[in-house]
N, C-alpha and C positions, 0 to 999 in steps of 0.2 A: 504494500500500500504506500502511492509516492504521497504524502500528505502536502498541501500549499503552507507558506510559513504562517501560520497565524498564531498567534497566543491563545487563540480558542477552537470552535469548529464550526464552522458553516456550514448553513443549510446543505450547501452541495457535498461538502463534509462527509455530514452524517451520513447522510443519503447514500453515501460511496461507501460508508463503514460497517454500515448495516448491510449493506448487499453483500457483506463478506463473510453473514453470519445465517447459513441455509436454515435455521430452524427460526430464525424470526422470519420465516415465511407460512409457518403452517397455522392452521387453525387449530383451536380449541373451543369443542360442543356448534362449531357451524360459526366461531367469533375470531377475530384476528385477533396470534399472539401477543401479548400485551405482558412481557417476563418483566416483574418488579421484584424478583427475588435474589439479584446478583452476589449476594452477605452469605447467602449459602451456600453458591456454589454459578462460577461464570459461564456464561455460552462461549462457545469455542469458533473462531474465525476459521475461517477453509485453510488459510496458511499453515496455522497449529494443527490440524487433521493431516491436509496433505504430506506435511514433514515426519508425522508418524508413519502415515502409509507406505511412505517413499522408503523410510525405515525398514520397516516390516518385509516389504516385498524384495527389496535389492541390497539391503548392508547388515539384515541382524547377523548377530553370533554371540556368543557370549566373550566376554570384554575381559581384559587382564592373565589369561593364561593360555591363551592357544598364540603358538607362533605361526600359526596361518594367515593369512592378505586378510579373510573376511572378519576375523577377530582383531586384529589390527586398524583395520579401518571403525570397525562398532565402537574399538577402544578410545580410537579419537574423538569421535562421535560426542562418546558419552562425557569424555572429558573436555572435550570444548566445550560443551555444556555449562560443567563446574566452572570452567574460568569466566564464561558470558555469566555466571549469576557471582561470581565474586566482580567484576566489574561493575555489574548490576548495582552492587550494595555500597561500592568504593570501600571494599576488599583490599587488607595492604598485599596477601597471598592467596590463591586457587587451592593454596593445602588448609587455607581458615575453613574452605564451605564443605562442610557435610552433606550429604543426600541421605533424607530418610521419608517415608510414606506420606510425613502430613505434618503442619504444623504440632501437632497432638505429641506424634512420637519424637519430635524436636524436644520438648518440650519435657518429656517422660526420660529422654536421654540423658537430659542436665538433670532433672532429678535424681536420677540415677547417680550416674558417674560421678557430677560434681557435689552431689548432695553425698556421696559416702564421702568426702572429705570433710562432712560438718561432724561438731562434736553435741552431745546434749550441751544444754545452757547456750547454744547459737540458738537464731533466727532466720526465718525467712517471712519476709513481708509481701501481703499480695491486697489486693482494695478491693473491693465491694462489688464491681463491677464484673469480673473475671468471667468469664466463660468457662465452665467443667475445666478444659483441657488445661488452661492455668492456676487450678482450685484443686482438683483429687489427686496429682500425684506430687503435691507438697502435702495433703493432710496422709499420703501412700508412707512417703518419707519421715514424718513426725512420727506416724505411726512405728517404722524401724526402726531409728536414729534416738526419737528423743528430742530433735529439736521443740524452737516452739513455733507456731504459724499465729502470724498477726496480719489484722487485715484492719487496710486505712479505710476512714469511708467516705462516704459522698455527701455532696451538697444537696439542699435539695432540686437543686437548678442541671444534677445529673454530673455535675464537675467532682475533681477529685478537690477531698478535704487539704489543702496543702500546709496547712495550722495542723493537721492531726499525724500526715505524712511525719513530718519533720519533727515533731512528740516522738513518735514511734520507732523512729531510726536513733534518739536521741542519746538511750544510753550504750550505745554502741555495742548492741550484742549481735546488732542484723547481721548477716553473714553474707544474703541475698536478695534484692529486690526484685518479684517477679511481677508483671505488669501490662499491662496492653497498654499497646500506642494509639488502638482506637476501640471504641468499644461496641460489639457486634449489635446489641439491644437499644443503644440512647445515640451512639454515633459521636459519644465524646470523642474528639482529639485530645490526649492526653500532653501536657508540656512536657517530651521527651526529656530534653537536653536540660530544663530545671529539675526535671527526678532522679538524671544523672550525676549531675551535679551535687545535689542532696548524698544521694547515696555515697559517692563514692567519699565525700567529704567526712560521712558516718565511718568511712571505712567499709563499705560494704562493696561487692558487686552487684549489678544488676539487669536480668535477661528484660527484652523488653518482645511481647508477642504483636510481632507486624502482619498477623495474619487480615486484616482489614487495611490499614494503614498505608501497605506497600503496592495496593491497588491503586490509590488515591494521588498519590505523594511521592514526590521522589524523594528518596531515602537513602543515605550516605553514612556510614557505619563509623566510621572516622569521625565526622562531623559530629555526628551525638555521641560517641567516646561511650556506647556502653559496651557492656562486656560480651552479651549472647544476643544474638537478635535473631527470630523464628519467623517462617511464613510457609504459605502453601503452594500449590502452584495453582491449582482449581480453582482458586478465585480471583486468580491471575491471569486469567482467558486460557489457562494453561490445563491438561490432564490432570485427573484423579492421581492418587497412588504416589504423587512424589512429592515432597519437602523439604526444605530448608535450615541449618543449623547454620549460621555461622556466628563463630565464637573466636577471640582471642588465640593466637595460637598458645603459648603459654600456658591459660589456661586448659583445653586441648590435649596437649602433651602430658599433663599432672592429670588429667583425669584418668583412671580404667576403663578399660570397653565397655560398654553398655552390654551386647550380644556377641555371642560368641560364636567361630563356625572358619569358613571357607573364608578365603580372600582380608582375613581381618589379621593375620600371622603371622611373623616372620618365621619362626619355628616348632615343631610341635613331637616331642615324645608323649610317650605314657606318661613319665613323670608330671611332665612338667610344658607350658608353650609359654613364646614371649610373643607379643604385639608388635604388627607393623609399625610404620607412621604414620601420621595422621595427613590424611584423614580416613585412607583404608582402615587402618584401627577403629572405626564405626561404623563400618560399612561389612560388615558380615553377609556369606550369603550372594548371588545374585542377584543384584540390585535393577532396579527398574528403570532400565537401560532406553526404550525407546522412548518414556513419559522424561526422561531427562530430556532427550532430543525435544520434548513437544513442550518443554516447560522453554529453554534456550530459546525456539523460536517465538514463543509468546514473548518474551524481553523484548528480542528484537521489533515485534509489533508493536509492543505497547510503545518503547522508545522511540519510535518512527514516529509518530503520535505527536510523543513529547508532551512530560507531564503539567507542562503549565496549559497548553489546551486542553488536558484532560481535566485538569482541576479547576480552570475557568469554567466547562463546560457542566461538569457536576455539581460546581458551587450554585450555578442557574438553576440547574433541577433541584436542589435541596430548598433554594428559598422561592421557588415558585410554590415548591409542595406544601412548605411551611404558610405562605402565601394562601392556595386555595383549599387544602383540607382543616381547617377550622373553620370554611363554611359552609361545612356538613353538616346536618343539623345533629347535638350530641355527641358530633366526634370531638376527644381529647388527645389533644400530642402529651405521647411523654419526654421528659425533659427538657430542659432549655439552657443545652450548654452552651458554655462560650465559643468554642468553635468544635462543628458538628461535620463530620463527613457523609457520603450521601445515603444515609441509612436516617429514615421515620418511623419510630412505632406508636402505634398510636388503640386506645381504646374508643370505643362509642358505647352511649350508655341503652343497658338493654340491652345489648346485641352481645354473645359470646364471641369473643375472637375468633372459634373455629369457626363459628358461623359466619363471620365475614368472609373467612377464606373460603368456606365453601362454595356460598354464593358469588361470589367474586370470580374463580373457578369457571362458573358456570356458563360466566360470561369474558372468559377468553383473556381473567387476571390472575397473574400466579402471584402470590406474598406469603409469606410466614406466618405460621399462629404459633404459639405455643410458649415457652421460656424461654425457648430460645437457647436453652444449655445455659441458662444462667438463676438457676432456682434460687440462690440467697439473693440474686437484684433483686428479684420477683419479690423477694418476701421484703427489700427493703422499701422496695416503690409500694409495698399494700395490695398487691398486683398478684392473682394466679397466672394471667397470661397478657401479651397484647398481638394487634396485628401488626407488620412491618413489611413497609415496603422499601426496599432500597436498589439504587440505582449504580446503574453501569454506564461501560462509556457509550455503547449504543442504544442509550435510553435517552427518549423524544420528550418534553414538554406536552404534546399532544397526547402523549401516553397518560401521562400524572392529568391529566383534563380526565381523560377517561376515566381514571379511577374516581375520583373524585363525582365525579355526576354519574357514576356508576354507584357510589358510598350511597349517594343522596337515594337514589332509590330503593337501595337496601331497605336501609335506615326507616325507608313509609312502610315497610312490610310489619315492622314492628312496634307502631305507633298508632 
């Protein structure tokens, strides 16, 4: 996609962006697709398909131990890959970025590895907002270890407590601050580079999950100076199945394997094996060889792009929507942070959030219902569930019209 240089995306733009995305053409119940669920998982452009299939048909093998041309060539493959996503992130090395299945198992790794470095009477600090994936395997760790898990909380406006953070870090037992840089249910922007700063000043490290974030934003690892930064690729217009660690090397090297197996070794008796280098030392097993290739190529799309049109063009969508769904009758947005990436959830009174979705559904709109994988937010907003719609880069204005006089009719079914 040769994009025009604009800081945003024109009509003609879009129009070009979207035709690059075969399933925004089909219908759903006899209604034209109308995808507002991007927060869970991205639609994939022909490019990112195509470079898989291309894959698949003419270069796989399996990568790092056959001295064959077609295993040689997959190996390249796979590892241009790692250096296009350490690029990606302003990576100072291609051996910082790990490959693993999902932001989730990123995330379960630092748990692991670097959390058996912690002793009881450490911390590990995580806030209110988290999503499961950066919640159960610090309470998995407390639970072995002993540490303690503290969690900062929020304002009521959906922001992070930054009076309660900096309490919390204060008598310096944190060991690690784990945290989203954006948050999947309210669409806080979190101030990265002020929670880095905090922390690291506590003495602490801390991971920062860009599984939202690095969609939105370009995101420079150096620049915020934290220690582990996670994301996925599926939300990245990229394939399921593969994910992102990258960490410090330092850090890295002092960790233990997370898994253990094939390709993660330098040597291996009965007695006894030692560990490769990193980053094959976490990378156990064959690895998921052609979703690297399909993640690589998404970079390169979305960077063709370039993130200041992307973020121009979703900042439109988020305050259009902010804009016309409060005039729905009994619809309620939740929160109202200070800055909000393109993700709305929103309740209406009366009406059960599944039931917006279903109905919504029915008329050719996909959004979320549920918690969201964030059940203590739920419980701090007063909230079993909300609906949410959130936007991508091939999401129209004219779409968010639909929904919204779409809401409004709901809404009379139950009144």
């Amino acid at each position: 996609m040769n994009m025009a240089p604009h800081d945003t995306l024109t009509r003609a733009d879009l129009s070009h962006l979207r035709a690059q995305f075969p399933i925004l053409s089909e219908k759903v119940h006899g209604k034209p697709l109308v995808f507002l669920d991007s927060a869970a998982s991205a639609q994939k452009p022909d490019v990112v398909i195509d470079a898989m299939s291309t894959m698949m048909r003419t270069q796989y093998a399996n990568i790092h131990r056959g001295l064959h041309w077609m295993s040689e060539r997959a190996t390249e493959a796979y590892e241009s890959a790692r250096t296009r996503v350490g690029e990606f992130l302003g990576a100072s090395s291609r051996e910082e970025i790990v490959f693993t299945r999902n932001s989730t198992e990123a995330i379960n790794l630092v748990a692991y590895s670097f959390g058996s470095l912690l002793k009881p009477g450490q911390a590990v600090l995580i806030s209110e907002m988290e999503h499961h994936a950066n919640l159960v395997p610090w309470q998995m760790l407390r639970d072995r270890v002993g540490i303690e898990l503290r969690v900062a909380p929020i304002t009521d406006t959906g922001d992070l407590d930054l009076e309660a953070y900096g309490r919390l870090l204060s008598d310096g037992k944190v060991a690690l601050v784990a945290i989203t840089h954006m948050s999947n249910v309210l669409g806080t922007v979190t101030p990265a580079e002020q929670l880095v700063a905090m922390a690291h000043d506590a003495g602490a490290k801390i991971l920062l999950d860009g599984s939202q974030a690095v969609v939105h934003r370009k995101v420079n690892v150096a620049e915020l100076g934290a220690d582990f930064y996670t994301f996925t690729g599926h939300k990245l217009y990229g394939p399921t199945g593969i994910g992102v660690l990258w960490a410090r090397r330092e850090l890295l090297d002092a960790m233990p394997p997370f898994l253990g197996g094939g390709d993660m070794i330098s040597s291996v008796t009965f007695e006894a094996s030692t560990w490769a280098p990193v980053p094959a030392k976490f990378e156990a097993g064959t690895p998921a060889i052609v979703e690297a290739v399909g993640l690589g190529t998404a970079i390169d799309w979305v960077e063709n792009i370039g993130f200041e049109a992307i973020g121009a063009h979703e900042a439109t969508l988020t305050a259009h929507a902010l804009k016309v769904l409060p005039d729905v009758p009994g619809l309620n947005i939740v929160g109202r942070p200070k800055e909000r990436g393109g993700v709305v959830s929103f309740t209406m009174d009366d009406v059960h959030p599944h039931d917006i979705a279903t109905l919504l559904d029915r008329n050719g709109i996909a959004v979320r219902a549920g918690h969201h994988c964030a059940e203590p937010l739920m419980r701090r907003l007063e909230l079993t569930a909300t609906a949410r719609a959130s936007f991508g880069v091939y999401t129209t204005q004219a779409e968010i019209d639909v929904l919204a006089q779409t809401l409004t009719r709901i809404r009379s079914f139950f009144v």
